[in-house]
C-alpha positions in Angstrom: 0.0 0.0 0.0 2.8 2.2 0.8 4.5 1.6 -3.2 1.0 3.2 -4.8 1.9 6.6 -4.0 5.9 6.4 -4.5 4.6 4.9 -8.3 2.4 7.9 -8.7 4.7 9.7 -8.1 7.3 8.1 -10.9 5.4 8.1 -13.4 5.0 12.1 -13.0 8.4 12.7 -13.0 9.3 12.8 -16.9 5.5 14.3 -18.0 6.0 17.0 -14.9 9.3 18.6 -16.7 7.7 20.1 -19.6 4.8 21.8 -17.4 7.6 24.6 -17.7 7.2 24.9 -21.5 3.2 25.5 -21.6 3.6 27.9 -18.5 6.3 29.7 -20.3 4.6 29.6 -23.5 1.0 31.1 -22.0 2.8 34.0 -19.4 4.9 35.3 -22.7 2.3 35.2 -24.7 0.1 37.2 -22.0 2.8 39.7 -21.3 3.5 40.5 -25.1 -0.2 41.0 -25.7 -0.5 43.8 -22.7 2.3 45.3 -23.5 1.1 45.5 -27.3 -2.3 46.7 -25.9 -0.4 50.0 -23.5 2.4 50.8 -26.0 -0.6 51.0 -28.5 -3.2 53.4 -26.4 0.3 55.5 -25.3 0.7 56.4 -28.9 -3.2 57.0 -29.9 -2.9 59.7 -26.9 -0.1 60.7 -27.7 -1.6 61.3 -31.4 -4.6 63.1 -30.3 -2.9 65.1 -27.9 0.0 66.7 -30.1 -2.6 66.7 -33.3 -2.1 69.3 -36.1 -4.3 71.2 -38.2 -2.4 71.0 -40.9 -4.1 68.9 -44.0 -0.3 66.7 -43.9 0.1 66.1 -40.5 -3.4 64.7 -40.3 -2.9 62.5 -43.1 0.2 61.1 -41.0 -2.3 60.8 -38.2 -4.5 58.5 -40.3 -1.6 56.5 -41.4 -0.1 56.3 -37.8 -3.3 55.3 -36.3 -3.8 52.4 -39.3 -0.2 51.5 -38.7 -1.2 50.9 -34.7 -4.2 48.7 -35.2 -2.2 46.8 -37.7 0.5 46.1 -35.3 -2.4 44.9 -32.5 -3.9 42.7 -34.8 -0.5 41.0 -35.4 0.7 41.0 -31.7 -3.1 39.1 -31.3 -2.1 36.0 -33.8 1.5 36.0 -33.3 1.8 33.6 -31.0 -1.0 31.0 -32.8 1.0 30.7 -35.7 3.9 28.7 -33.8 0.9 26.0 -33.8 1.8 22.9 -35.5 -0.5 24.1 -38.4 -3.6 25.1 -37.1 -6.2 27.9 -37.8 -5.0 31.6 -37.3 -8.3 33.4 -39.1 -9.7 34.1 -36.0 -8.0 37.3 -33.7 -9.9 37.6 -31.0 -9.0 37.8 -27.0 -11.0 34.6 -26.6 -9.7 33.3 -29.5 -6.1 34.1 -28.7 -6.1 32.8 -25.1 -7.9 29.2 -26.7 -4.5 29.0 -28.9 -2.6 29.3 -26.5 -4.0 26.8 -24.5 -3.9 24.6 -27.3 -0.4 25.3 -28.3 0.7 24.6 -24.5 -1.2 21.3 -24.8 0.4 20.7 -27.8 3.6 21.0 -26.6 2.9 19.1 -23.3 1.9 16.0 -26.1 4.7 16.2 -27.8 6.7 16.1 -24.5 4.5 12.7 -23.7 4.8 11.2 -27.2 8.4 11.7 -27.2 8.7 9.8 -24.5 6.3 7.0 -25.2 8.7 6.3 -28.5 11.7 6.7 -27.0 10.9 4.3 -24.0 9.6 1.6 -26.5 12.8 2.0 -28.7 14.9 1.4 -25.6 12.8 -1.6 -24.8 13.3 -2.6 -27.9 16.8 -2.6 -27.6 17.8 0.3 -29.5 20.8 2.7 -29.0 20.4 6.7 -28.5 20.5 7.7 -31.6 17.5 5.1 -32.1 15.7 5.7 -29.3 15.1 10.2 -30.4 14.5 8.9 -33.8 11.7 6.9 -32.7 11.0 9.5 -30.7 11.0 11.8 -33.1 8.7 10.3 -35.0 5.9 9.3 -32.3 5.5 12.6 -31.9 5.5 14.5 -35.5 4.8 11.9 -37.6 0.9 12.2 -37.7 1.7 16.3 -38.2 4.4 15.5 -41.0 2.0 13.1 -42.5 -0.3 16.2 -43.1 1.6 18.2 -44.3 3.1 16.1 -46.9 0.2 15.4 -48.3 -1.0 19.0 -47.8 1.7 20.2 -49.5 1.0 23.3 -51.9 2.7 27.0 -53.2 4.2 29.4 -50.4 5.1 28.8 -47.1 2.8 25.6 -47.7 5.9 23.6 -48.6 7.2 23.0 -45.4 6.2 21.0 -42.7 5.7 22.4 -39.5 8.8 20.9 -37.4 10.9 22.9 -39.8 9.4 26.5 -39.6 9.1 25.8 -35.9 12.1 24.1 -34.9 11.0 23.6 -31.3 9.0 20.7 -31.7 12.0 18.6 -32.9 14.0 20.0 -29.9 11.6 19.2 -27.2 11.2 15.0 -28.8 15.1 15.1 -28.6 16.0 16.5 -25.7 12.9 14.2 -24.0 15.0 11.1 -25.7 18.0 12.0 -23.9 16.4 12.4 -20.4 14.2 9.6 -21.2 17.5 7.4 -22.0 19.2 8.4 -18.7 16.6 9.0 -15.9 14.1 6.6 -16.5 15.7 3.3 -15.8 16.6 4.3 -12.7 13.0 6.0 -12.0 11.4 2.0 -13.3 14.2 0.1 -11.3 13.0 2.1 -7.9 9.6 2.6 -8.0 8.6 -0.1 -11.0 5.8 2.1 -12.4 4.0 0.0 -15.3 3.7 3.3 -18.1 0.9 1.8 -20.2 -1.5 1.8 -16.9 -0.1 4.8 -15.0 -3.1 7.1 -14.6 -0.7 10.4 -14.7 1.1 9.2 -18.2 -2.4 8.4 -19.9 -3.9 11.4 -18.7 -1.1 13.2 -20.1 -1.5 11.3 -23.8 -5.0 12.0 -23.6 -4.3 15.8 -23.1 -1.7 16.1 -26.2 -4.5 13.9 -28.4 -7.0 15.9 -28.2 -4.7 19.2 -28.8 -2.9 17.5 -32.2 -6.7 16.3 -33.6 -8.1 19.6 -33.2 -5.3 21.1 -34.6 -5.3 18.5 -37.7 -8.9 19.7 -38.3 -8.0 23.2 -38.3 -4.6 22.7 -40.8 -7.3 21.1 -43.4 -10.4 23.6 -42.7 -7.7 27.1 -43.5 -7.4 24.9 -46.8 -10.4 24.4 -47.4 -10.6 20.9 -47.5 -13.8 19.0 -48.0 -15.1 17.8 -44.5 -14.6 14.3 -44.8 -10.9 15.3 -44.9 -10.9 17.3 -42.2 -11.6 14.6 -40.2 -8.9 12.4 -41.7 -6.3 14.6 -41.1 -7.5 15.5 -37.2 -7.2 11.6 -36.8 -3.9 11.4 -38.8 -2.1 14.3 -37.2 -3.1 12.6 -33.3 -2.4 9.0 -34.0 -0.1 8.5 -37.4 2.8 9.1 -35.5 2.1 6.1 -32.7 1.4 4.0 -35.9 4.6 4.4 -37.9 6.9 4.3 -34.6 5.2 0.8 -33.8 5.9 0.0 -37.4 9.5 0.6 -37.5 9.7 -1.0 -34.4 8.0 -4.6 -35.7 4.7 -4.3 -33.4 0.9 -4.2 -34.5 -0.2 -0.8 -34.5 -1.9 -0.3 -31.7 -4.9 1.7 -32.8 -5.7 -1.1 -35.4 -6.2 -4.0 -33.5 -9.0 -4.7 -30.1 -6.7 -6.2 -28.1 -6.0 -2.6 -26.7 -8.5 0.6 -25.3 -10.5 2.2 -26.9 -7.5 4.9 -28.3 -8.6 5.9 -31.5 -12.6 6.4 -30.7 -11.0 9.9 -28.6 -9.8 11.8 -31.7 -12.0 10.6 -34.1 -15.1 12.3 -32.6 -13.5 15.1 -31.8 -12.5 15.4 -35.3 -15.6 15.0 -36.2 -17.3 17.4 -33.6 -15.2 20.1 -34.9 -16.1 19.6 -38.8 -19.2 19.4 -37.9 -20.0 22.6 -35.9 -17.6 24.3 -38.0 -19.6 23.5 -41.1 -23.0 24.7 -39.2 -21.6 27.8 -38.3 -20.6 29.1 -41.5 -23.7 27.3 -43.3 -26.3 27.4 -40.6 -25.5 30.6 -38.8 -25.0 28.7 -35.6 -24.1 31.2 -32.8 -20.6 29.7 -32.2 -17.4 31.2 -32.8 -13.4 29.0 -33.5 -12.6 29.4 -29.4 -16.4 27.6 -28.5 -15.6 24.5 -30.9 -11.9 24.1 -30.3 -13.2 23.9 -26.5 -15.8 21.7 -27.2 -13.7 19.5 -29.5 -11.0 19.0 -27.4 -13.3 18.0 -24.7 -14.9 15.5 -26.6 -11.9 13.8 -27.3 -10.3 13.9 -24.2 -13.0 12.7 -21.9 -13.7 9.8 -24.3 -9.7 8.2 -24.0 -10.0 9.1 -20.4 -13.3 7.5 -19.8 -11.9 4.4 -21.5 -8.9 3.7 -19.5 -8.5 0.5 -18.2 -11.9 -0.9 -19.2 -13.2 -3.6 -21.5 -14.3 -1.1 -23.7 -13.3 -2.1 -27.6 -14.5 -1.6 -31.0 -16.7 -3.8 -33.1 -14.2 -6.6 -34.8 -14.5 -10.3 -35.9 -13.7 -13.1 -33.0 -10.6 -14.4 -34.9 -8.9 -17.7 -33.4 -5.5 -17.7 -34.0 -3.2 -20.7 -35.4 -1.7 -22.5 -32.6 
């Protein structure tokens, strides 16, 4: 009884590091936008107050003033288009402070997919150059996937690990401390990762972020619907399928024998097509922050709700060959 909490414990260790990167993420984020907002009223009073009547210096005014507001609406989106893809239409406060909360989930999954890959490449017997490239890929494959096959003119080219460089960083440098911390964390505390409740709540969390973001990378394209679900599936599980792939396993997702993993970010893919398609066809009174919330909540209560039960999907009783 005493082990329980000492393995609750354990298995927050590794997750608990990147809380850091979210928090840092959200208070910048918050402290650019105020300062935008007061550096941008101190020079419209400042405008009024040392106004001119002549025709030129008023014309200047106009121009300032246009220059101001074009700055805030950029200090607004600046930080959403670090997203690994997503929608940046939308400006708004609301909107803003939903993307960064999905970017700091984002970044929280990636921490927790990185590690997932790298612990089953060093189970697997890999080195450490093996164990951040599985890494790697649990946690930007589904994303690279995307964009691959997104792929058009512009900035469009790329995939998102290479404009935004961070995401690669945070899967390698979770390798590394996965490679040289957690043996010793499993040797003295034995903490089982596939049923640790912290760990799977944690998956849960970045799922839900990288299928809502999926949906939004195909919807700025406009994408027929049926795609946009695809690719909010593809960008939150590809990457699990590929690294058990490489590393000789069934995929996970495809098979019953496991919980109910995929059901999560397939409905909230399909929540967010949906009331995205009603709003803009229906006039439905909901705005980008309302589904992304709703969305994300959909798909995360589902692969939370099915920890650890019976739960599976529908599939033939196949008896294997002895």
């Amino acid at each position: 009884m005493q082990t329980k909490p000492k393995i609750i414990l354990a298995a927050l260790l590794l997750p608990s590091f990147s809380l850091f990167l979210p928090c840092t993420v959200a208070i910048t984020g918050t402290r650019f936008a105020s300062r935008s907002r007061r550096h941008d009223s101190q020079n419209i009073i400042r405008n009024k107050v040392f106004h001119f009547s002549a025709p030129s210096d008023s014309n200047d005014d106009r121009v300032n003033h246009s220059q101001l507001l074009e700055h805030k609406q950029y200090s607004k989106t600046k930080i959403l288009k670090r997203i690994r893809g997503g929608d940046i239409a939308s400006s708004s406060s609301s909107s803003c402070k939903v993307g960064l909360l999905i970017e700091a989930m984002t970044i929280f999954g990636t921490v927790v997919f990185a590690f997932s890959g790298a612990l089953k490449a060093g189970r697997k017997g890999m080195d450490i150059i093996g164990m951040m490239i599985i890494a790697s890929i649990t946690a930007m494959g589904g994303g690279t996937m995307r964009d691959i096959l997104m792929m058009g003119g512009g900035d469009e080219h790329v995939v998102f690990w290479m404009k935004t460089p961070m995401y690669l960083e945070i899967s390698l440098v979770t390798a590394l401390i996965t490679f040289y911390i957690w043996p010793q964390v499993e040797a003295k505390f034995g903490v089982e990762t596939d049923s640790a409740i912290p760990i799977c709540t944690s998956d849960a969390l970045g799922l839900a972020a990288f299928c809502v973001v999926g949906v939004q990378a195909a919807i700025k394209r406009g994408l027929a619907p049926t795609v946009c679900v695809v690719s909010g599936l593809m960008t939150a599980t590809f990457g699990g399928i590929i690294r058990d792939v490489v590393c000789g396993d069934q995929a996970r997702i495809m098979y019953p024998h496991r919980t109910l993993y995929v059901l999560g970010p397939a409905l909230g893919s399909l929540v967010y097509t949906v009331l995205d398609y009603l709003m803009n066809t229906h006039s439905w009174r909901l705005d980008s922050s309302s589904i992304t919330m709703i969305s994300f909540s959909v798909a995360f209560l589902v692969r939370v709700l099915s920890f650890n039960k019976s739960w599976r999907m529908p599939h033939w009783n196949v008896v294997k060959d002895q």
